[in-house]
C-alpha positions, 0 to 999 in steps of 0.5 A: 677312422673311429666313430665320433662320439657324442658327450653325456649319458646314452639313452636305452631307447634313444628318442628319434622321432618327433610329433606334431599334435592338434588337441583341444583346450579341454585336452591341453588343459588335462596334459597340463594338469598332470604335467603339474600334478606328477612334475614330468613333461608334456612328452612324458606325460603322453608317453604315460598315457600311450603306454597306460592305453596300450597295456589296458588293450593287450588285457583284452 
């Protein structure tokens, strides 16, 4: 029997896990802020700033 496929586009980098983080209101009120400024979401805006962190390490 075949596979079922789902409908829709398939992402390159499926997103398979999920997270769960406590921040601040100083924190949350930053992530909102770029959220608005850049118009991505949360998750976008965390990745961003993993990714941003990650990069300026592997420099070292």
């Amino acid at each position: 029997m075949k596979e079922r496929k789902k409908p829709g586009p398939h992402p390159e980098k499926p997103l398979e896990h999920d997270l769960k983080v406590r921040v601040d209101n100083e924190s949350l009120e930053k992530i909102e802020y770029c959220m608005k400024i850049l118009n991505i979401t949360r998750s976008d805006v965390l990745r961003k700033g993993v990714n941003s962190l990650y990069e300026e390490l592997r420099k070292k």
